[in-house]
C-alpha positions, 0 to 999 in steps of 0.5 A: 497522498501519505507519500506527500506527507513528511513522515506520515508514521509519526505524524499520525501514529499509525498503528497498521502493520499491513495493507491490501490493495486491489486493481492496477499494479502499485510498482515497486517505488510504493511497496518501498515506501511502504516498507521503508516509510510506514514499516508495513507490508502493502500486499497486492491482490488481483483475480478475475473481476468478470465472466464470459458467458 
């Protein structure tokens, strides 16, 4: 949704300097914008989300 706002980082006045995200992979058209947009780092994190038994 922030990607639809034009220029989101001075609109808000956002203070973040980076991101977590977890589940499906983001792309790397987002981690760009996160980069280029917002100057911060969208880190993308997964792991096992269940077990066998």
């Amino acid at each position: 949704m922030m990607r639809q706002v034009e220029e989101p980082k001075e609109r808000y006045d956002s203070k973040m300097r980076s991101i977590a995200s977890g589940g499906e992979t983001l792309g790397e058209g987002l981690l760009k914008w996160g980069r280029e947009v917002m100057e911060l780092e969208i880190n993308e994190s997964y792991g096992q989300t269940g077990t066998e038994r």
